[in-house]
N, C-alpha and C positions, 0 to 999 in steps of 0.2 A: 504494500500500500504506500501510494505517495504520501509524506508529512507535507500538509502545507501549514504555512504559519503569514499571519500578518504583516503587510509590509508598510501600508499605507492605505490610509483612508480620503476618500471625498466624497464632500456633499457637497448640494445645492439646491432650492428648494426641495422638490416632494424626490428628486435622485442623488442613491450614492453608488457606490464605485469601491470595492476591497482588491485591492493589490495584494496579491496571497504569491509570496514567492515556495518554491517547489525543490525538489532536487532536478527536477526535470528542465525548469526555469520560471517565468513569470505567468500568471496565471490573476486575469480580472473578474471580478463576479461582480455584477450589476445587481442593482434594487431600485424599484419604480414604488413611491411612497408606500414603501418596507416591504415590499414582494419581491421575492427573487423575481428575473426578466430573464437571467441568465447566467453563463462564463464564457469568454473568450482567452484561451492557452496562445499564448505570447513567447510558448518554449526558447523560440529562436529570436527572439525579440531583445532589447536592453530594456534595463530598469529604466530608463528614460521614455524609452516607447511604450513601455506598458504603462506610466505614469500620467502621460500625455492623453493615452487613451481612455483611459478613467476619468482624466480632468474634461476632457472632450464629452465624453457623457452627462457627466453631469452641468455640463452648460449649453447642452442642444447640439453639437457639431456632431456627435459620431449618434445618426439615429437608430429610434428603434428597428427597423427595417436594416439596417445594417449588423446590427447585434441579432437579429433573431436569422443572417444568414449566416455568420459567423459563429454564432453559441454552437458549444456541447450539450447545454441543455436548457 
């Protein structure tokens, strides 16, 4: 089993955004006022890219329609 652990967090109103880094590598999981929406695996990604992505989320730039083609779940 992968351990993931908290890397960073963001909000912005009713959206946030957890940076869960991995042994595998970066890993985001979205929430739409507090529901999961999803996760998007950033394996191959930098802590900067998956940070960006999260912050993108939560201020409208990376949308849902985008996340629901990219999630694992």
């Amino acid at each position: 089993m992968n351990k993931r652990e908290l890397h960073m967090e963001y909000e912005s109103s009713n959206k946030q955004a957890r940076v869960m880094t991995t042994s595998a590598g970066f890993e985001v999981d979205y929430f739409n006022k507090g529901v999961a929406t999803g996760t998007i695996l950033y394996h191959d990604k930098s802590r900067h890219y998956a940070e960006d992505a999260a912050w993108n989320y939560c201020t409208g730039i990376l949308t849902e329609e985008t996340l629901n083609k990219y999630s694992i779940k």
